[in-house]
NUVEXTOR-964880 format. One record per residue (C-alpha): residue number from 1; residue in one letter; x, y, z. Coordinates in pm, 1 decimal. Layout:
<NUM 'a' <X Y Z>> ...
//
This chain:
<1 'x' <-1842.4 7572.6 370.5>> <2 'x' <-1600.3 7831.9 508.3>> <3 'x' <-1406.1 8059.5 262.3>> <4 'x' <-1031.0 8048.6 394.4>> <5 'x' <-839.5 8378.6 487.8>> <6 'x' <-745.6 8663.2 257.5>> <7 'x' <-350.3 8603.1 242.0>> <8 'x' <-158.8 8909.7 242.2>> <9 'x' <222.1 8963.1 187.7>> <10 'x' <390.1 9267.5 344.1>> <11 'x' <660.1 9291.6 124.6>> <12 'x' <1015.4 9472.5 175.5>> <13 'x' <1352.6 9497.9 21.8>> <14 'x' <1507.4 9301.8 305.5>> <15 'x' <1817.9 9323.1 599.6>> <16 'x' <2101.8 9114.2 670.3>> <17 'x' <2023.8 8861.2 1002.8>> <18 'x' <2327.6 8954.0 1169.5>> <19 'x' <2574.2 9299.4 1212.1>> <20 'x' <2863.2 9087.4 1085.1>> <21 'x' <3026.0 9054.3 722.6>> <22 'x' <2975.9 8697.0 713.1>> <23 'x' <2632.6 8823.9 713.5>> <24 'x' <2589.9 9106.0 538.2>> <25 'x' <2777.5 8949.9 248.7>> <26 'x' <2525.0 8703.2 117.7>> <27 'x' <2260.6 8916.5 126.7>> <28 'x' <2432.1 9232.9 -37.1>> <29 'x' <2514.6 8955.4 -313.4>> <30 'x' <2143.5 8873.5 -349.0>> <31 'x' <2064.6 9253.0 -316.5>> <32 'x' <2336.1 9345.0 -625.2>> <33 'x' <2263.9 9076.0 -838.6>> <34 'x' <1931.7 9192.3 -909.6>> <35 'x' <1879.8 9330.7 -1263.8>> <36 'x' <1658.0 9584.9 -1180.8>> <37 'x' <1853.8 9692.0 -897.1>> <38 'x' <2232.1 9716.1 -1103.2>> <39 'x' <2104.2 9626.1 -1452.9>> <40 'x' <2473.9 9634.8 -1590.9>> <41 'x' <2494.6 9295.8 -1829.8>> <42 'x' <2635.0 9024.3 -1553.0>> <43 'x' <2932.8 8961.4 -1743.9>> <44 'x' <3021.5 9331.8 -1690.4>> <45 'x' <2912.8 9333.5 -1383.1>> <46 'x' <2980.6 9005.2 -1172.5>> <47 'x' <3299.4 8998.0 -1173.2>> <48 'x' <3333.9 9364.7 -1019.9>> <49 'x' <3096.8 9255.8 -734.7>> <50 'x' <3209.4 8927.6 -681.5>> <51 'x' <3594.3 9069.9 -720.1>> <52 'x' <3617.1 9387.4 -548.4>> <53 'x' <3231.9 9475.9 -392.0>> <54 'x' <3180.4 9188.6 -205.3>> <55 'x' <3529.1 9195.6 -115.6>> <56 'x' <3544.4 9535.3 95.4>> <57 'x' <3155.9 9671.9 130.1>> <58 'x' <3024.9 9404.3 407.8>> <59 'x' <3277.9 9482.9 644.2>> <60 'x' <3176.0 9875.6 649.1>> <61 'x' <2826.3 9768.6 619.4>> <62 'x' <2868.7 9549.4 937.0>> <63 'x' <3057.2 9801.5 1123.4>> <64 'x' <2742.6 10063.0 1022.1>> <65 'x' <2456.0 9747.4 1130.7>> <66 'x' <2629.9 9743.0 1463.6>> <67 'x' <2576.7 10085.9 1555.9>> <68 'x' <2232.3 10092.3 1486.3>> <69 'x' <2142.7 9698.9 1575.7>> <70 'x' <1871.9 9651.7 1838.5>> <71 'x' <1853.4 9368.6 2102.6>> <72 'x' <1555.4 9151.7 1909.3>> <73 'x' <1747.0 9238.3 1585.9>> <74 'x' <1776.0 9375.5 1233.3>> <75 'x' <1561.1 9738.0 1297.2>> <76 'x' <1400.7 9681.3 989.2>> <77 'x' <1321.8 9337.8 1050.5>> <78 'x' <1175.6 9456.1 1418.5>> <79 'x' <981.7 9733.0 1287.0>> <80 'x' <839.8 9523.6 967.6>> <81 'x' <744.9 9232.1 1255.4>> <82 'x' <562.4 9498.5 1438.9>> <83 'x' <396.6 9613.2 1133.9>> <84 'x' <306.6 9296.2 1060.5>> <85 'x' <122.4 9247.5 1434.9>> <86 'x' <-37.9 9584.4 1382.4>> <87 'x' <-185.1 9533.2 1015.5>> <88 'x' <-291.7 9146.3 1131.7>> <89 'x' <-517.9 9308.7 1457.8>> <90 'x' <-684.4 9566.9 1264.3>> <91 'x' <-789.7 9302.7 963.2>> <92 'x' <-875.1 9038.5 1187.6>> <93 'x' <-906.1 8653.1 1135.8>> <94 'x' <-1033.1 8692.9 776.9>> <95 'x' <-710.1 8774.9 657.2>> <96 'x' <-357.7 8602.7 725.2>> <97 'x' <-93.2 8846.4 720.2>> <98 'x' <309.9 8735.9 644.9>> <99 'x' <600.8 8975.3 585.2>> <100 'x' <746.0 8862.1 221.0>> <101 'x' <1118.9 9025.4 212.3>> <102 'x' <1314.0 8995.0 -150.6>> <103 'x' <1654.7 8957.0 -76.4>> <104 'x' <1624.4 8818.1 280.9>> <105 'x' <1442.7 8542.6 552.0>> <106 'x' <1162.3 8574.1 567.9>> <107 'x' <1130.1 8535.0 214.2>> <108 'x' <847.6 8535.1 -48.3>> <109 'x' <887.3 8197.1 -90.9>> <110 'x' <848.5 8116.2 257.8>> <111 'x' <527.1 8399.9 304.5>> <112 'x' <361.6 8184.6 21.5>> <113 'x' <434.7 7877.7 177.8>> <114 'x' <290.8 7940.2 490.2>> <115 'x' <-2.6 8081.9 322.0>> <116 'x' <-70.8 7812.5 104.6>> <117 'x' <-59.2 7509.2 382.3>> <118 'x' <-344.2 7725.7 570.5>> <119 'x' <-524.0 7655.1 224.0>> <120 'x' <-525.1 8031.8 101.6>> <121 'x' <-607.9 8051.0 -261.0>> <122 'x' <-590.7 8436.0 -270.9>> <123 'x' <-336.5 8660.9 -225.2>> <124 'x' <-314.1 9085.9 -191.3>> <125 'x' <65.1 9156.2 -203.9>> <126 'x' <122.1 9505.4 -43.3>> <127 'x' <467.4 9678.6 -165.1>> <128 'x' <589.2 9886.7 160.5>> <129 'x' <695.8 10148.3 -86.3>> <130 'x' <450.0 10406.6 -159.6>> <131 'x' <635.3 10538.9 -461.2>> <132 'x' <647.4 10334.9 -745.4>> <133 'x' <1014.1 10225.8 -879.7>> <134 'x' <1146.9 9949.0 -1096.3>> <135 'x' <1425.3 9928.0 -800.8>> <136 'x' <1191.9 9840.2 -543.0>> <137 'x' <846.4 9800.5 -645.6>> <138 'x' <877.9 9606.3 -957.4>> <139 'x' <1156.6 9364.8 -788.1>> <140 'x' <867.0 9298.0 -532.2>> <141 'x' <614.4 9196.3 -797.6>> <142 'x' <860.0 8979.7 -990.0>> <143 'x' <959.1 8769.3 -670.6>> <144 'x' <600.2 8784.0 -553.7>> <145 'x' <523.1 8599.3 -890.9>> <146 'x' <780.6 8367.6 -920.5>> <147 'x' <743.1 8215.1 -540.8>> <148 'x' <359.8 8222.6 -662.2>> <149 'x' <469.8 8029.4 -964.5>> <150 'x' <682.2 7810.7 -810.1>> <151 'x' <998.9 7912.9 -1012.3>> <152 'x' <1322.4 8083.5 -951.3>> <153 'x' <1286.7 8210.8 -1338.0>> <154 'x' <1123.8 8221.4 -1609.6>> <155 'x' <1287.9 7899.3 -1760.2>> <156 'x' <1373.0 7742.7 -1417.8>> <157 'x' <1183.1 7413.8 -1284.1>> <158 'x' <827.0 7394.2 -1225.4>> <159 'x' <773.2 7307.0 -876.6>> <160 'x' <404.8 7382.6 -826.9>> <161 'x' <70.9 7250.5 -987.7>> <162 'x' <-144.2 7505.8 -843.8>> <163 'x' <-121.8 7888.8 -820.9>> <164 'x' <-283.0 8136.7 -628.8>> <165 'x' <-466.5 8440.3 -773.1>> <166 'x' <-283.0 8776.0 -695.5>> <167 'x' <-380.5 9076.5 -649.3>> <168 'x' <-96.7 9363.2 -652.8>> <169 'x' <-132.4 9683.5 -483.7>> <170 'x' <-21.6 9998.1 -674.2>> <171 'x' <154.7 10316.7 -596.6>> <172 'x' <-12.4 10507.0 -355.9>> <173 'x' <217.2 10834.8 -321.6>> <174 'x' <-77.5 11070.1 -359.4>> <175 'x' <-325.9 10885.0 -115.9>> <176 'x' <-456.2 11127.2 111.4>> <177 'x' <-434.7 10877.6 417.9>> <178 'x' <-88.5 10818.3 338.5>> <179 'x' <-43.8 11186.8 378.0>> <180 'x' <-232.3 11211.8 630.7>> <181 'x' <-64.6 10947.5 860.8>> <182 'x' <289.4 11141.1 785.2>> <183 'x' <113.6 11467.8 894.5>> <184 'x' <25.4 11314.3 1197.0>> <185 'x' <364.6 11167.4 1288.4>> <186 'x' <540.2 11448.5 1210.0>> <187 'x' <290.6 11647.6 1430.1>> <188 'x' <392.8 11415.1 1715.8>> <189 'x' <758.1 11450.2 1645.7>> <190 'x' <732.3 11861.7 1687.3>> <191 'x' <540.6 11858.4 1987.0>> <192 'x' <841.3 11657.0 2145.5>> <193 'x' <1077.8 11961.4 2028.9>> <194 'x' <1171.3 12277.7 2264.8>> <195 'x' <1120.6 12473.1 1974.0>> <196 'x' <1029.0 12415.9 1578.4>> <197 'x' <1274.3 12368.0 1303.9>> <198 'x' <1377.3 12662.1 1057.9>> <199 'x' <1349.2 12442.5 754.1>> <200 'x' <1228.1 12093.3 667.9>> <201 'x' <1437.5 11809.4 409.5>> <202 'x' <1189.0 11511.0 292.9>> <203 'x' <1498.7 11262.3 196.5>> <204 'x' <1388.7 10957.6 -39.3>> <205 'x' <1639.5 10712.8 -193.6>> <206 'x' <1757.3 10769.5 -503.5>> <207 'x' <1815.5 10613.2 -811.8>> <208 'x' <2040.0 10647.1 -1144.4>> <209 'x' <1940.9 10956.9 -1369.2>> <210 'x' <1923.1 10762.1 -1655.0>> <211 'x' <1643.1 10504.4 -1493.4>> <212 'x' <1415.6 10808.8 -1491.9>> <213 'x' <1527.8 10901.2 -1841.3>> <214 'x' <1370.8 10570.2 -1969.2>> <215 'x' <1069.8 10554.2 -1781.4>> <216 'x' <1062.2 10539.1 -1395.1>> <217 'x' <783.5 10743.9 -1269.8>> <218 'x' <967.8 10778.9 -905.9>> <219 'x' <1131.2 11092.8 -873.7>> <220 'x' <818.0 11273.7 -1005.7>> <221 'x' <645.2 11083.9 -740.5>> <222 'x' <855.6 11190.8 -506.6>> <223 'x' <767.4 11570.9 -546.0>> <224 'x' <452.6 11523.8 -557.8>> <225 'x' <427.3 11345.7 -229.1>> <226 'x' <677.0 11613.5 -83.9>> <227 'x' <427.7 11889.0 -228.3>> <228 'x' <95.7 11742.1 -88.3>> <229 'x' <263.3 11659.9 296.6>> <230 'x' <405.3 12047.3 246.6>> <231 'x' <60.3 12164.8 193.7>> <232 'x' <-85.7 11945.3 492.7>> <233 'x' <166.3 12040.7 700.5>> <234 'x' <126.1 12438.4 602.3>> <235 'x' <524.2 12482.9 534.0>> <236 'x' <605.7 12793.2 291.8>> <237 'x' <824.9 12682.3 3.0>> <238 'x' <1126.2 12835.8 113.7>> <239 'x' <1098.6 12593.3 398.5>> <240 'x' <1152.9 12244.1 283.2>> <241 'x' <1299.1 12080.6 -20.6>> <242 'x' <1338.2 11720.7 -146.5>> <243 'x' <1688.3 11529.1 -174.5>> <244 'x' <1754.1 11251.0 -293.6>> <245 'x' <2022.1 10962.9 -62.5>> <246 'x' <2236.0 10670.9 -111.4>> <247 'x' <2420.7 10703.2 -442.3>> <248 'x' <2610.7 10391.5 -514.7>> <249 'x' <2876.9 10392.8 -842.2>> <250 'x' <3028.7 10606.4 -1085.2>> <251 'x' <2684.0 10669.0 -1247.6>> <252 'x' <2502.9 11020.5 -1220.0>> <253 'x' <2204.9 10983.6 -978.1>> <254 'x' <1836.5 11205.0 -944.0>> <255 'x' <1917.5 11545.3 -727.9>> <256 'x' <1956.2 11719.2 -516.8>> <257 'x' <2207.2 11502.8 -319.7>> <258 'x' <2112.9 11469.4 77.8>> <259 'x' <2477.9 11493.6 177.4>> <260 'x' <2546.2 11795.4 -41.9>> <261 'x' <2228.8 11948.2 81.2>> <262 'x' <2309.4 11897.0 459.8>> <263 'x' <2660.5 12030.1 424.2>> <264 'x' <2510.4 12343.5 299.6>> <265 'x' <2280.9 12406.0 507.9>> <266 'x' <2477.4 12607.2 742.0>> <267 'x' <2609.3 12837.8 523.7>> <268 'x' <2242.7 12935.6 416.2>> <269 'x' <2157.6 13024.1 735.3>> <270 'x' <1985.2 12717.1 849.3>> <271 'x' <2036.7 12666.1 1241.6>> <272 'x' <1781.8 12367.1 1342.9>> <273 'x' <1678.1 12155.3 1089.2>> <274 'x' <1466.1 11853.1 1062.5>> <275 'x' <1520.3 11539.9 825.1>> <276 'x' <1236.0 11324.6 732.8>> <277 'x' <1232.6 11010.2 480.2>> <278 'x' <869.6 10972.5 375.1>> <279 'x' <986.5 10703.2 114.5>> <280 'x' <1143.2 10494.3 380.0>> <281 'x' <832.0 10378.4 553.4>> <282 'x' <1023.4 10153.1 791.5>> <283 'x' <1341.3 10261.4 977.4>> <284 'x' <1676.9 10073.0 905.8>> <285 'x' <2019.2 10141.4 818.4>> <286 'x' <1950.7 10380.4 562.8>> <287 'x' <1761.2 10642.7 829.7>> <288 'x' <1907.0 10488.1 1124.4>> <289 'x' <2259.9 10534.1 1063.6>> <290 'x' <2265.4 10776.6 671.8>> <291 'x' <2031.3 11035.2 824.6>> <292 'x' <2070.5 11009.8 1218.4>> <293 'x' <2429.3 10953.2 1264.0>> <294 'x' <2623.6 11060.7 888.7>> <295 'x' <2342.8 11328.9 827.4>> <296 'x' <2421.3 11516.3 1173.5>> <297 'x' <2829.4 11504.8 1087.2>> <298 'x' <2739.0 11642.6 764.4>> <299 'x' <2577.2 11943.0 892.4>> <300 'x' <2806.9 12043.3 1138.7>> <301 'x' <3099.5 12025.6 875.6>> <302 'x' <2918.1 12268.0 739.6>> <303 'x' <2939.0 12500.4 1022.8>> <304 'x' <2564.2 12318.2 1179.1>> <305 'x' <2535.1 12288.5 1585.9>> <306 'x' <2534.9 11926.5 1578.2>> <307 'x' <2249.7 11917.0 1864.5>> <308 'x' <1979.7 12094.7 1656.9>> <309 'x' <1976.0 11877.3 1445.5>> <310 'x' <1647.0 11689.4 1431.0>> <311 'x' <1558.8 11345.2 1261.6>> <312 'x' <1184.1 11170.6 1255.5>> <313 'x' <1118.3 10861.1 1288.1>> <314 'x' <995.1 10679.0 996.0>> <315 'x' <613.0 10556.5 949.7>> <316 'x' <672.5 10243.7 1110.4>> <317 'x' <351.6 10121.6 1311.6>> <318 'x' <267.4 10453.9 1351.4>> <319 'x' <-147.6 10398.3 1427.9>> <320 'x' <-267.0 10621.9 1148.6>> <321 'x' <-65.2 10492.4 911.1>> <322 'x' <-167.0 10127.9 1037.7>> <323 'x' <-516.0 10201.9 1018.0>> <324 'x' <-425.0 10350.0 599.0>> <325 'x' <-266.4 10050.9 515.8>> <326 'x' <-578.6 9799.6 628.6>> <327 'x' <-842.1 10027.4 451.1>> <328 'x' <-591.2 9972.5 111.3>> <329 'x' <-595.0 9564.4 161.3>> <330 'x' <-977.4 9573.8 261.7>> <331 'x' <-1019.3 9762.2 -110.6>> <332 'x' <-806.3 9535.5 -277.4>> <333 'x' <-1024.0 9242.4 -112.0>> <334 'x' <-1320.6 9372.6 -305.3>> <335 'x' <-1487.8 9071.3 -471.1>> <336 'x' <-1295.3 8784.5 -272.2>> <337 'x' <-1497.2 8826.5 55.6>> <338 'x' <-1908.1 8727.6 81.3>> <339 'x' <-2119.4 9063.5 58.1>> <340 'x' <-2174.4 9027.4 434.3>> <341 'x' <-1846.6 9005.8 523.7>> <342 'x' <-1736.2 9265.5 266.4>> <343 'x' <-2020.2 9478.8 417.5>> <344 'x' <-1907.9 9421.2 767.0>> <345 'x' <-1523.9 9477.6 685.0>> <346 'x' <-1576.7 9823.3 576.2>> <347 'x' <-1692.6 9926.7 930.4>> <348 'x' <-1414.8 10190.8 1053.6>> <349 'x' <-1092.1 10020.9 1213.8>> <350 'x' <-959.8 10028.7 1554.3>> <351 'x' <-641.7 10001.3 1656.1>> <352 'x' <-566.1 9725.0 1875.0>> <353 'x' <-194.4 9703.5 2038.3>> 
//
């Protein structure tokens, strides 16, 4: 008897399907209603989003979306569909691959759905977030488990009699092929310059102080993925630095600040920077438009030339980093594929595009 597939759920934060506010404002609702994301008690909370936030913010979101939009969509829905094509070609027909976005369509409902009626009983859920955080990762396991469940909660209505077995994959920061796939595009990205940059800024997103305070491991991951690409990529430390982007509220956030950084970078002598989110592993409105666009204005107000100012892409389906994430859902696999198979799966992967 055949064994069905290995399922396995990319899973992201999520995008609105459409630059307008009409669209943006549903899912920024979905997006800021999430306890681990704003974890303010709701009846603090709610009626500031639903009174003022979603009032004002998905109009200058939209207006942001449009500038960056591409002609087959959402960026980060495009890239994440190409990643999805990639990862699918290198694991072959033993595994079925579906992008599982939180907040968004496709959903992780709908990824389990379309796994399940192929008759896949096991499922490798791969976080596109290589640093761990309670704001990203651990929102992806808790919608992972509830679509698995069949719930919207943990008291909500039972609307499954079977569930899958799930396999999670962890933080991988520190993995040398993660490292070794930014090396590699960033390698690229220099070769296309006229001449290299005087200092290097590894931006991640950033998160409330205080969530560090009681417990989240992320900004210390952070450095330490900012210290092993520095060592790969040979930089002396007076030659990069990690910031910290996208502070939202009144509350005080991990530093150093991004924007604060780039508007001093001029007046420390810093003529042709180049800005790189290793966090970010697929490009969207945060890199697109917060880096690209508002991150060159920033630097010339602070006396920057705006054209040497340089910006990489993010990971997207970048081969090497293609060919990293396959070898981490082939070693999650371990166990759920006959010895043969197993045997044969471990052979190295080519890229297919």
């Amino acid at each position: 008897m055949n064994q069905p597939p290995i399922g396995v759920i990319l899973a992201q934060i999520g995008t609105p399907d459409a630059p307008s506010a009409k669209a943006v404002r549903p899912y920024l609702k979905r997006f800021l209603s999430d306890r681990r994301i704003i974890d303010y008690h709701p009846l603090l909370w709610q009626p500031l989003l639903r009174g003022i936030i979603l009032r004002t913010r998905p109009r200058r979101s939209a207006k942001l979306y449009q500038e960056i939009w591409m002609k087959d969509g959402s960026p980060l829905l495009v890239h994440s569909r190409a990643q999805q094509t990639a990862l699918q070609s290198l694991l072959g027909s033993r595994y079925q691959v579906e992008l599982g976005l939180a907040y968004s369509e496709p959903g992780m409902a709908q990824a389990f759905r379309k796994l399940e009626a192929a008759g896949i009983t096991r499922i490798i859920v791969l976080p596109l977030f290589p640093q761990y955080s309670s704001t990203t990762t651990a929102s992806v396991y808790e919608a992972a488990s509830f679509a698995a469940l069949g719930r919207h909660s943990r008291s909500g209505q039972v609307t499954k009699r079977f569930v899958p077995a799930l396999r999670f994959i962890e933080a991988y920061h520190d993995e040398p092929g993660y490292i070794s796939a930014m090396k590699s595009l960033l390698l690229r990205k220099l070769g296309e310059l006229d001449e290299e940059p005087d200092y290097y800024i590894l931006s991640f997103h950033g998160i409330p102080r205080r969530y560090a305070e009681t417990g989240d491991p992320y900004p210390q991951q952070c450095h330490e993925t900012g210290r092993l690409l520095a060592e790969a990529m040979n930089w002396s430390p007076g030659r990069w630095q990690v910031t910290f982007q996208s502070r939202f509220g009144p509350e005080k956030w991990v530093g150093p600040s991004t924007a604060d950084t780039l508007k001093e970078l001029g007046g420390r002598g810093i003529q042709m920077p180049l800005i790189f989110s290793p966090g970010l592993v697929t490009d969207c409105l945060e890199t697109l438009h917060e880096l690209a666009v508002e991150g060159r204005e920033l630097f010339a107000s602070g006396g920057g030339v705006p054209g040497n100012f340089n910006v990489a892409p993010c990971l997207n389906d970048h081969e090497e980093w293609m060919v990293f994430l396959a070898r981490m859902v082939r070693g999650s696999a371990q166990g759920w594929l006959p010895a043969a198979e197993a045997a044969e799966s471990s052979t190295p992967e080519t890229f297919i595009t």
